[in-house]
DRENDO-1510 file (C-alpha; in Angstrom, 1 decimal, always signed):
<recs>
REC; n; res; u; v; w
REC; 1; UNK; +0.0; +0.0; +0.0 .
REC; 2; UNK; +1.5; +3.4; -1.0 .
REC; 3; UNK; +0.0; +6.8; -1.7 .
REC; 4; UNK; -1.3; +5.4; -5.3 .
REC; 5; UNK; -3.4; +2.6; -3.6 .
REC; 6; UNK; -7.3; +2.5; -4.3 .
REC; 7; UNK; -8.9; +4.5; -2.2 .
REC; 8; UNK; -6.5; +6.8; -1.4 .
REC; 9; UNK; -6.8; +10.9; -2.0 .
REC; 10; UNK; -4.4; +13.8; -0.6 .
REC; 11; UNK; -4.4; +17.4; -1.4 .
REC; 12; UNK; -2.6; +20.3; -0.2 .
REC; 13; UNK; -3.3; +23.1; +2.9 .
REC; 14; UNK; -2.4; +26.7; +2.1 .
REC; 15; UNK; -3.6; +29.2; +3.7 .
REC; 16; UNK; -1.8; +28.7; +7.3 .
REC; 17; UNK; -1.0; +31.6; +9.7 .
REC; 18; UNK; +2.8; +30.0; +9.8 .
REC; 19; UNK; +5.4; +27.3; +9.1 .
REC; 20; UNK; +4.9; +28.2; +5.8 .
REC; 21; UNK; +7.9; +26.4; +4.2 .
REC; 22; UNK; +6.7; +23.2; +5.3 .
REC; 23; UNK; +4.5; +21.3; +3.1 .
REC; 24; UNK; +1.4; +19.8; +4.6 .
REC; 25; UNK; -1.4; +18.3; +3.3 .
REC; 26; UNK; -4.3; +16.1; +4.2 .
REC; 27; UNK; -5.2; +12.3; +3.6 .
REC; 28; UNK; -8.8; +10.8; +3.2 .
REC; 29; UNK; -9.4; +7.2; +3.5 .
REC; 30; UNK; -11.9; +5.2; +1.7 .
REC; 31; UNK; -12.2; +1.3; +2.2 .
REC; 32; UNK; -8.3; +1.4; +1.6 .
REC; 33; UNK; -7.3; -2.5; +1.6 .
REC; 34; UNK; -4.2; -3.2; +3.7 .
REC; 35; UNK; -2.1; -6.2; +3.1 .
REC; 36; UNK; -1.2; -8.2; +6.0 .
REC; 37; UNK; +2.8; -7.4; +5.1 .
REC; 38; UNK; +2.2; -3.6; +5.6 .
REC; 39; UNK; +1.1; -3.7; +8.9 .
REC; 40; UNK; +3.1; -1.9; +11.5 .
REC; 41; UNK; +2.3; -4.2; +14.6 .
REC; 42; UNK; +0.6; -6.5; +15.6 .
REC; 43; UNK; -3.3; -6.3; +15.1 .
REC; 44; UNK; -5.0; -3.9; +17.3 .
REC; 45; UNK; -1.7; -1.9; +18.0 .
REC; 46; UNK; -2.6; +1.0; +15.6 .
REC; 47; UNK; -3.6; +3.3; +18.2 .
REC; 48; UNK; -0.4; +2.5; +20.8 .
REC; 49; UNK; +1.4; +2.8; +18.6 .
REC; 50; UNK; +0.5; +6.0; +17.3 .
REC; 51; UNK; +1.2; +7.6; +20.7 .
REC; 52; UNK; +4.4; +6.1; +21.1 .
REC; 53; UNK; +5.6; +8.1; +18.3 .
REC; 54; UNK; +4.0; +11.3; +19.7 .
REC; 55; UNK; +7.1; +10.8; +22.0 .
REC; 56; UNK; +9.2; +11.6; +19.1 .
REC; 57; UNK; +7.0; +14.2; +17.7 .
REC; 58; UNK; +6.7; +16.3; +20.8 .
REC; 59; UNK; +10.8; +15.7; +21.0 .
REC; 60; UNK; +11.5; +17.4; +17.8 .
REC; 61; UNK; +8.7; +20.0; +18.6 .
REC; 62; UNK; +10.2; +20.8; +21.7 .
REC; 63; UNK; +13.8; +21.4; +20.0 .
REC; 64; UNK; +12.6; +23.4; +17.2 .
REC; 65; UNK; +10.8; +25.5; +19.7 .
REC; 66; UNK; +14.3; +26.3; +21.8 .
REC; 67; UNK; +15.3; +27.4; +18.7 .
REC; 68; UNK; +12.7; +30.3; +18.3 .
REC; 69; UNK; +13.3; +31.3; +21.7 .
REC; 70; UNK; +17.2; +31.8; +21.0 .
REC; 71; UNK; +16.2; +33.2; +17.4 .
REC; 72; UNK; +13.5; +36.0; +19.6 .
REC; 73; UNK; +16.8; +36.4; +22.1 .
REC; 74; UNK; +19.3; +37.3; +19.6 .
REC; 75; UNK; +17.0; +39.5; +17.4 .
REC; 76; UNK; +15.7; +41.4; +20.7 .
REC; 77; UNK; +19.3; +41.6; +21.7 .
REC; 78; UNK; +21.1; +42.8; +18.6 .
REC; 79; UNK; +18.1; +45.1; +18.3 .
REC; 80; UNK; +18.1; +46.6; +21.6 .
REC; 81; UNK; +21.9; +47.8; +21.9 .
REC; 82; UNK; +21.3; +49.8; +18.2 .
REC; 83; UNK; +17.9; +51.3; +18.8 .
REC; 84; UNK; +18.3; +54.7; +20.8 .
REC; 85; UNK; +15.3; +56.6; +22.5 .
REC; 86; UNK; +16.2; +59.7; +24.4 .
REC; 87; UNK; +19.9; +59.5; +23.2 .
REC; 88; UNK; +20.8; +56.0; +24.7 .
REC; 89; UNK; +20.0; +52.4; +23.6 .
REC; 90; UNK; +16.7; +50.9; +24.7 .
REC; 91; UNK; +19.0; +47.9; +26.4 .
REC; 92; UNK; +19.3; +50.1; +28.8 .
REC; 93; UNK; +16.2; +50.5; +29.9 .
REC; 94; UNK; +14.0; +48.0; +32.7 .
REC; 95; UNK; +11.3; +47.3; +31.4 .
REC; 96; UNK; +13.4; +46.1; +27.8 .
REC; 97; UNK; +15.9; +44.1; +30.1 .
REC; 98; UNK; +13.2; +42.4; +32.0 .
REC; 99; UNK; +12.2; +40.8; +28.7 .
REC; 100; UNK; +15.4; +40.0; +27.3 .
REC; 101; UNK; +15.9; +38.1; +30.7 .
REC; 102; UNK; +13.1; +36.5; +30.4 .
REC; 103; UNK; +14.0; +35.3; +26.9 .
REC; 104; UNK; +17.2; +34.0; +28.0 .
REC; 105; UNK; +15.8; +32.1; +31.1 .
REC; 106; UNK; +13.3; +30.2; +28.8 .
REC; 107; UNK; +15.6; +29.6; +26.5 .
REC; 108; UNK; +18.0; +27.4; +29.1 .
REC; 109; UNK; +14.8; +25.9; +30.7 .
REC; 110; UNK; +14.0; +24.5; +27.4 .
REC; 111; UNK; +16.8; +23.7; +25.9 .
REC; 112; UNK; +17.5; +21.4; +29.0 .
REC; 113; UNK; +14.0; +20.4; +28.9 .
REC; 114; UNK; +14.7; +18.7; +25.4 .
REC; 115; UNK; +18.2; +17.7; +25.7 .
REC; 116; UNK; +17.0; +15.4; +28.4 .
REC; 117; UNK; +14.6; +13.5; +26.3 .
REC; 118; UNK; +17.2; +13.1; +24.2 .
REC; 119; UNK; +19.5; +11.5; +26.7 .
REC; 120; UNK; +16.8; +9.4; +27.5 .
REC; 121; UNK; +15.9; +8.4; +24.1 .
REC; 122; UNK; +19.8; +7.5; +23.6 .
REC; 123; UNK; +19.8; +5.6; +26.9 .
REC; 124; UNK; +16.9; +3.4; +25.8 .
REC; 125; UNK; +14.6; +4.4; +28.3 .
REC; 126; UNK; +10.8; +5.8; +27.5 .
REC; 127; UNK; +10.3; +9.7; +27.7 .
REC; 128; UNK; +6.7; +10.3; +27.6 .
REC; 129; UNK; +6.6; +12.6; +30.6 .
REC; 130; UNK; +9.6; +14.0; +29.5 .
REC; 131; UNK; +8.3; +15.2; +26.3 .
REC; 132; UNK; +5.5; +16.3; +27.6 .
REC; 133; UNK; +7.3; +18.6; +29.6 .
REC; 134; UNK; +9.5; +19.5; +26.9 .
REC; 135; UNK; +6.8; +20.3; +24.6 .
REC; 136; UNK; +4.3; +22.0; +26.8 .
REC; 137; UNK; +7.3; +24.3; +28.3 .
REC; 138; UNK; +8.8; +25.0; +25.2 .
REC; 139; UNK; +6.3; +26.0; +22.7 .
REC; 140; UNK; +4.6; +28.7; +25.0 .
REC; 141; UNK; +7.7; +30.4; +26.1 .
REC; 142; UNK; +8.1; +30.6; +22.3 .
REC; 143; UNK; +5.2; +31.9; +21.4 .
REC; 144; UNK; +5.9; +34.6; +24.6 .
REC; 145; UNK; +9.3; +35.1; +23.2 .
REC; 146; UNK; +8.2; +36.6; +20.1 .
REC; 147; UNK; +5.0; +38.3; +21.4 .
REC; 148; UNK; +8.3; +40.3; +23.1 .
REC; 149; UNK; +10.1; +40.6; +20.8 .
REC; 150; UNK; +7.7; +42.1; +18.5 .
REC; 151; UNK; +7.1; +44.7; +21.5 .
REC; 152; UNK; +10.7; +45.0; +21.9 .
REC; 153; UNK; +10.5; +46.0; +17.8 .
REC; 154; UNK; +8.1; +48.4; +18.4 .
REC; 155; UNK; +6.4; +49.4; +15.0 .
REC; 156; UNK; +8.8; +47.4; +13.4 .
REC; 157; UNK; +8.0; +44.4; +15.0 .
REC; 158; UNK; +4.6; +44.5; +13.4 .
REC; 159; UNK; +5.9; +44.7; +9.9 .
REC; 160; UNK; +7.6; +42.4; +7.8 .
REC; 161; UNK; +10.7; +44.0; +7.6 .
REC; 162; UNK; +12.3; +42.2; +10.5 .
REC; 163; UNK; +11.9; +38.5; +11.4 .
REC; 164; UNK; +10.3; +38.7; +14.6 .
REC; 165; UNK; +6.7; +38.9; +13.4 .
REC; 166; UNK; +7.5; +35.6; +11.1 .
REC; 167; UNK; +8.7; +33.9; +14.7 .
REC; 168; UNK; +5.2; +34.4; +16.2 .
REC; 169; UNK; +3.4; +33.1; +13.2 .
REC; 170; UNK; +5.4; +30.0; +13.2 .
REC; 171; UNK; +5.5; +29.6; +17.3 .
REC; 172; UNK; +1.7; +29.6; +17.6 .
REC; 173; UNK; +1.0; +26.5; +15.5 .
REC; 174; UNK; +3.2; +24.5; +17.9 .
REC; 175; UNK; +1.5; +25.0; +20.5 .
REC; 176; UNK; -1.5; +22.9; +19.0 .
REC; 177; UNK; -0.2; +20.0; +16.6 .
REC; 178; UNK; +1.8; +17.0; +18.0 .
REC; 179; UNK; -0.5; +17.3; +21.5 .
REC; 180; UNK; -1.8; +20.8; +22.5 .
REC; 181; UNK; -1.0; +22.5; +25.5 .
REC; 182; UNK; -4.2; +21.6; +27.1 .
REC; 183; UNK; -3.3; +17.5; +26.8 .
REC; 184; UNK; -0.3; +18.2; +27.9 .
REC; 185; UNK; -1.5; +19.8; +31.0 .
REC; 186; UNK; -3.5; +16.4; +31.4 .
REC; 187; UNK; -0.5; +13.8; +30.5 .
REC; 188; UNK; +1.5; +15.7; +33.3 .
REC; 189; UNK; -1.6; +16.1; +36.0 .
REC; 190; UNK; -2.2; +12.4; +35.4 .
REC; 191; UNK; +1.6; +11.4; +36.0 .
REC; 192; UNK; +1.7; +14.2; +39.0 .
REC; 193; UNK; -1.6; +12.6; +41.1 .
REC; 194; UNK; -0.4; +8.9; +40.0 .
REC; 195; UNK; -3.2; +8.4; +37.7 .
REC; 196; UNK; -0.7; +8.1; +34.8 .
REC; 197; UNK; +1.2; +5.3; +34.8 .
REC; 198; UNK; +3.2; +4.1; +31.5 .
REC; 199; UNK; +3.1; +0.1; +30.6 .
REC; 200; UNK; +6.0; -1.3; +29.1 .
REC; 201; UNK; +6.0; -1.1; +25.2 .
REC; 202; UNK; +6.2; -4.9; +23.2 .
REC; 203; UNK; +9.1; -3.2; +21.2 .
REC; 204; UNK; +11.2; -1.1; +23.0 .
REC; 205; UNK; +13.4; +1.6; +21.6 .
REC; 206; UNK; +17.2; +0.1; +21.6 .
REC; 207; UNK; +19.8; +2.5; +23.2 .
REC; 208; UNK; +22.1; +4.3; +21.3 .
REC; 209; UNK; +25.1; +2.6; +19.9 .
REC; 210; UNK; +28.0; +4.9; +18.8 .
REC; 211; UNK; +30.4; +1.9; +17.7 .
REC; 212; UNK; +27.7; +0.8; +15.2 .
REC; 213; UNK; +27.3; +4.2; +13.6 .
REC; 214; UNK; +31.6; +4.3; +13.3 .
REC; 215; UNK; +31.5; +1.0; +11.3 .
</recs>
């Protein structure tokens, strides 16, 4: 079964408020027949294992979302110490510092945040609750980082002309695909009150093995 099979039809989403250089599309379903030899699983497994690989998802979510914090830091910064009001550089005012602290403080939490799920993942060992975390934490300080920045860009901000209002567009999206914030907030109240408790998968992940990648 490939994108050709019967019963198959995709198309195409424009339109969206960001990530605009990704392509993404839409898949309908219609009595598609699945051979026994393309099945990922066992049968019945579909849905499991469709949230196992929300582990991975939200991983890569996470990171990408670190990096829009640091992009929001370095554009306030680099900003701030040439923009002058009232004959000295906005960097040297409160209110513009508070931000940029801000910015910088998220931008550790997270990055940590994700870099943990990847030692986890390289260890072996499942990182739901991790991710979670990660992805939660990562995509709203994001999407607070640019709201900043844009303020810290005044007029600017709000225009084209400088990449902060494009960082916005593209952090609110990931703070609703791959698990919204409000699962999230569920996944890690379920794991906090002991409601949550993850099973052990039929197929584990291997850890990571750097002598077989040097061969």
């Amino acid at each position: 079964m490939d994108l050709s099979s019967p019963g198959i039809t995709r198309g195409d989403l424009h339109g969206k408020l960001g990530v605009r250089a990704g392509a993404t599309g839409w898949l309908n379903f219609q009595d598609v027949f699945v051979p026994v030899e393309n099945r990922i699983g066992e049968e019945g497994e579909g849905f499991k294992i469709t949230m196992t690989a929300f582990d991975h998802g939200r991983y890569t979510v996470a990171s990408g979302a670190t990096g829009i914090i640091r992009s929001c830091l370095e554009a306030s910064v680099n900003y701030a110490k040439t923009r002058q009001t009232f004959g000295a550089p906005i960097a040297e005012r409160q209110l513009i510092q508070a931000k940029i602290a801000r910015m910088s403080q998220d931008y550790e939490i997270a990055r940590l945040l994700y870099l943990q799920c990847g030692w986890l993942k390289n260890i072996g060992k499942r990182p739901t609750r991790e991710t979670s975390y990660a992805k939660k934490f990562a995509t709203e300080a994001s999407f607070n980082a640019a709201n900043e920045a844009i303020q810290i860009h005044g007029a600017y901000g709000y225009s084209d002309e400088y990449d902060v209002e494009r960082y916005l567009r593209n952090a609110r999206g990931a703070m609703i695909y791959e698990g919204s914030s409000e699962i999230q907030t569920m996944i890690q109240a379920g794991y906090a009150l002991g409601q949550r408790v993850d099973k052990p998968l039929r197929c584990e992940l291997p850890a990571y093995d750097a002598a077989s990648w040097q061969d």
